[in-house]
Every structure is written in C-alpha cells, then in structure tokens.
C-alpha beads as a LAMMPS data file, in Angstrom:
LAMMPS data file: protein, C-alpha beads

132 atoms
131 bonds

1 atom types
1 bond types

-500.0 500.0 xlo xhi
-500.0 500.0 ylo yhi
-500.0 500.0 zlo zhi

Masses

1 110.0

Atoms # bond

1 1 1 -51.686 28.507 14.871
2 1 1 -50.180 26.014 16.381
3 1 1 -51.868 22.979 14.157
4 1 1 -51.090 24.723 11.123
5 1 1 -47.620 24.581 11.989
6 1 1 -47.520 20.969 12.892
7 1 1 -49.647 20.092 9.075
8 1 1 -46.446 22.307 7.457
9 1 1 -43.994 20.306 9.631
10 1 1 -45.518 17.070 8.844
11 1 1 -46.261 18.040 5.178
12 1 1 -42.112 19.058 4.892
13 1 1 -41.302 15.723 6.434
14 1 1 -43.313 13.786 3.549
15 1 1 -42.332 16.277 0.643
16 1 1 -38.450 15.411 1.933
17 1 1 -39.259 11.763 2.389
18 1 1 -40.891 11.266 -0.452
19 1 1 -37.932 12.817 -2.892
20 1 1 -35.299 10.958 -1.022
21 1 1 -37.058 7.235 -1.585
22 1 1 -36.813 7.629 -5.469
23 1 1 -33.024 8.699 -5.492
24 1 1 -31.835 5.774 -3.315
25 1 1 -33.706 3.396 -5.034
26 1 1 -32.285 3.814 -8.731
27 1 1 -29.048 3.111 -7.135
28 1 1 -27.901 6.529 -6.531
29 1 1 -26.753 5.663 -2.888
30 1 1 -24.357 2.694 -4.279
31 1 1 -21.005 3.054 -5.299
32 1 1 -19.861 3.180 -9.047
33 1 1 -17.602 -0.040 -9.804
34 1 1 -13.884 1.370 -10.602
35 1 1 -13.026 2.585 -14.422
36 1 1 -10.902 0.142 -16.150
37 1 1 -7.335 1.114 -16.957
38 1 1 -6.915 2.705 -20.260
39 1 1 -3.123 1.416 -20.848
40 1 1 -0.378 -0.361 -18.624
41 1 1 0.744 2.460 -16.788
42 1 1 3.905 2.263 -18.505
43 1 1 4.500 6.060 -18.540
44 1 1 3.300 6.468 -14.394
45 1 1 5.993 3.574 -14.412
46 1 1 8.786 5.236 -16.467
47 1 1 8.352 8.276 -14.520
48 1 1 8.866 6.876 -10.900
49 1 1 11.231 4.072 -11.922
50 1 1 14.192 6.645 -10.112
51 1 1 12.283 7.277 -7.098
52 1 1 11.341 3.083 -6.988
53 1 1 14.897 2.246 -7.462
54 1 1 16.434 4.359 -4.533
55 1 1 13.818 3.256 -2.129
56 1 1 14.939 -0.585 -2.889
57 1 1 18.570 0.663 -2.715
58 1 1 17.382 2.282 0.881
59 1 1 15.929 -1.132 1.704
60 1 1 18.594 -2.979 1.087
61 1 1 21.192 -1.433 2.984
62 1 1 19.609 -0.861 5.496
63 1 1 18.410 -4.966 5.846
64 1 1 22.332 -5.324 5.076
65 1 1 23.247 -3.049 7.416
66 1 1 25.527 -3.599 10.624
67 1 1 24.409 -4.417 14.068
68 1 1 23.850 -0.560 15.298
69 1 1 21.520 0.019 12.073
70 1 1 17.987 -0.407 13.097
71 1 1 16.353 -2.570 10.610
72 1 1 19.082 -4.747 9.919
73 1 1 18.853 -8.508 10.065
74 1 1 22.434 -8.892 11.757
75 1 1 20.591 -6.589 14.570
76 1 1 17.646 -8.574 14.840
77 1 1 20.069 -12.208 15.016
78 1 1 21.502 -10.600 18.055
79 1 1 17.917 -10.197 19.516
80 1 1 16.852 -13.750 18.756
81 1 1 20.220 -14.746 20.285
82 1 1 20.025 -12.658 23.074
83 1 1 16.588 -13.961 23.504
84 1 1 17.799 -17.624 23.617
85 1 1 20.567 -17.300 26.081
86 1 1 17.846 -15.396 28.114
87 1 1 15.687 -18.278 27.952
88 1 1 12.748 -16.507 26.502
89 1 1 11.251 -19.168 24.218
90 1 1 7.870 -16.744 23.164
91 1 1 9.998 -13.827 22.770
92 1 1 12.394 -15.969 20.491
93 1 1 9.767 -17.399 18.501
94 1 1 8.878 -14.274 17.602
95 1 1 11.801 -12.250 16.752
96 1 1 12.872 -15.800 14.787
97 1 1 9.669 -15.505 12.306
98 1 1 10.284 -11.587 12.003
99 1 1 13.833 -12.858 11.189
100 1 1 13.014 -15.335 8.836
101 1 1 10.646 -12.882 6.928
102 1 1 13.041 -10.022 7.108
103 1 1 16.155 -12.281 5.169
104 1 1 13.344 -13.133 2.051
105 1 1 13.176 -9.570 2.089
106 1 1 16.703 -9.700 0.213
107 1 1 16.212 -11.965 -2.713
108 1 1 12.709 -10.494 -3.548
109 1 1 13.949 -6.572 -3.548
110 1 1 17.147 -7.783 -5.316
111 1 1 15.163 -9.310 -8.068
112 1 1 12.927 -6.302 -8.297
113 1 1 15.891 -4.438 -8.546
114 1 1 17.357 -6.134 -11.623
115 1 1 13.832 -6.011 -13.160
116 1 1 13.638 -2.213 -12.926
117 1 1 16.897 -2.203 -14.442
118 1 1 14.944 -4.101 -17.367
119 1 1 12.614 -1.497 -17.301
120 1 1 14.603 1.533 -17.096
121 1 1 16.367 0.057 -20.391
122 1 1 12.770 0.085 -21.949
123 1 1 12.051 3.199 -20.621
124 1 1 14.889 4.847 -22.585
125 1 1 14.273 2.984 -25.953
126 1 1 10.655 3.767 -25.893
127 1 1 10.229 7.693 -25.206
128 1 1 9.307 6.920 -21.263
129 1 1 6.796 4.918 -22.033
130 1 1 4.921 8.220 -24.487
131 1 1 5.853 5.703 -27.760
132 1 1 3.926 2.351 -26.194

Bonds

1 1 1 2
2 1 2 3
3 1 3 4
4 1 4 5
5 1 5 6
6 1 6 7
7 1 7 8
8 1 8 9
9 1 9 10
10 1 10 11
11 1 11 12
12 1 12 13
13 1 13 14
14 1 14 15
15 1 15 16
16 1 16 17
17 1 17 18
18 1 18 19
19 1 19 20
20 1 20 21
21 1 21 22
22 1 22 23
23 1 23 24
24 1 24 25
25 1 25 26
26 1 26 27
27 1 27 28
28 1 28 29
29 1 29 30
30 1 30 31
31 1 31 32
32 1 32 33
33 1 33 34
34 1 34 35
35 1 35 36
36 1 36 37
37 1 37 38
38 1 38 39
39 1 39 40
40 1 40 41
41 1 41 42
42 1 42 43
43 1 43 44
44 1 44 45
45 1 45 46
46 1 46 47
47 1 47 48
48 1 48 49
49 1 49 50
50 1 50 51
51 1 51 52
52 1 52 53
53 1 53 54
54 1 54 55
55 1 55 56
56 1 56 57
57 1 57 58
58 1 58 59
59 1 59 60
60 1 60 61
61 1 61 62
62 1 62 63
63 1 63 64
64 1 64 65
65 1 65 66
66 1 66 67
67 1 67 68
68 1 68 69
69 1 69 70
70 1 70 71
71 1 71 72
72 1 72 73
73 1 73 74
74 1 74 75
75 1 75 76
76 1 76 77
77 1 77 78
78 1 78 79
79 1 79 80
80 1 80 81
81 1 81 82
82 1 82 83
83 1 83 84
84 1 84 85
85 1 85 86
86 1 86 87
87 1 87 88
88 1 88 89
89 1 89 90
90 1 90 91
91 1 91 92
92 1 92 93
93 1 93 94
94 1 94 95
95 1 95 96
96 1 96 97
97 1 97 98
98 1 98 99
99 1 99 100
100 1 100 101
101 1 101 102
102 1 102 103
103 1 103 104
104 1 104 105
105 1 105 106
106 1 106 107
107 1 107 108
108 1 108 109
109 1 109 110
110 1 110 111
111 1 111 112
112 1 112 113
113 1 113 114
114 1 114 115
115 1 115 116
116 1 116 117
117 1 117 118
118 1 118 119
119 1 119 120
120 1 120 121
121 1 121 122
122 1 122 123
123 1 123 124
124 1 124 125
125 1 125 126
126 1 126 127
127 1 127 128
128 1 128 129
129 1 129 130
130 1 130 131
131 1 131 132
C-alpha cells in the first residue's frame, strides 16, 4: 500500500512538472511589453485640467506663504538662518539645498500654470478634447 502511494505521489509530481515546463518556456511567465497609446490623452487632459490647476494654485501659496505656513520658503529661510547663527554648518547645508530647490519650485509651477491656461483655451474650442 504504501509503495503504491509513493509511485502516485511521484507520478503527480512529474504529470505537474512536466505541464508547468512547456508554459514557462513559450514565454508565458514574462511580462507583456505596455500597449501603445492610442491618442494624446487630450480628453484625460481636458477633463482634469480643473483639478491640475487648483493643485498648482495650492502649491503656490502655500511655497508663497508666510513664515507660520509650513511649506513656505520664507519658513524654511528662517531655518537656514537660524541654523547659521547656531553654527550648524551640516544642518545649514542642508536646509540651504532644500531651499534652493524649493524657490525653482516657483517659476516651473508658474509656467505650468500659464500653459494650462493654453490648454484650457483649447479645451473649450475643441469639444474637451472629443473633436481632436
């Protein structure tokens, strides 16, 4: 009894084996490379621009924000000065690249800004983006 159920065990184990080698090896296992995009997107785009253009509003003020507003860059100056009179060179460092990357923040979300303005105008000449 108990070597016939060791030849079914063993006999399973092949049967499975044996089925699974084929499948992997015609590429089954391996991921399918993306679809292309069919269009621009300019309809996904037309539909968001509202939501896209109060989160760089929300951005903005809050980078232009006042000292008490986390996230603003006149808080962070007072950190990186604060840090200086301390004497804490690393800390300074630090805060003064965060700084520096925090101000180019501004000019970039600005220009997106005026772009999605451009945008928004084509938007509303072209059916939200149904006519492209």
């Amino acid at each position: 009894m108990r070597r016939r159920t060791t030849v079914v065990a063993v006999a399973t184990v092949v049967t499975l084996l044996g089925l699974a080698g084929p499948a992997t090896a015609d590429g089954a296992g391996t991921p399918s490379p993306a679809a292309t995009p069919a269009g621009d997107g300019a309809k996904g785009l037309c539909k968001r621009a509202g939501k896209i253009d109060a989160r760089i509003d929300r951005a903005l003020k809050r980078l232009n924000g006042p000292a008490a507003r986390r996230g603003s860059i006149e808080r962070l100056e007072k950190r990186v000065a604060g840090a200086r009179a301390a004497g804490h060179d690393e800390i300074e460092t630090y805060l003064d690249d965060r700084l520096a990357f925090r101000k180019s923040l501004v000019p970039t979300l600005e220009k997106r800004r005026t772009d999605l303005a451009r945008v928004r105008d084509w938007c509303a000449s072209h059916g939200n983006g149904a006519a492209s």
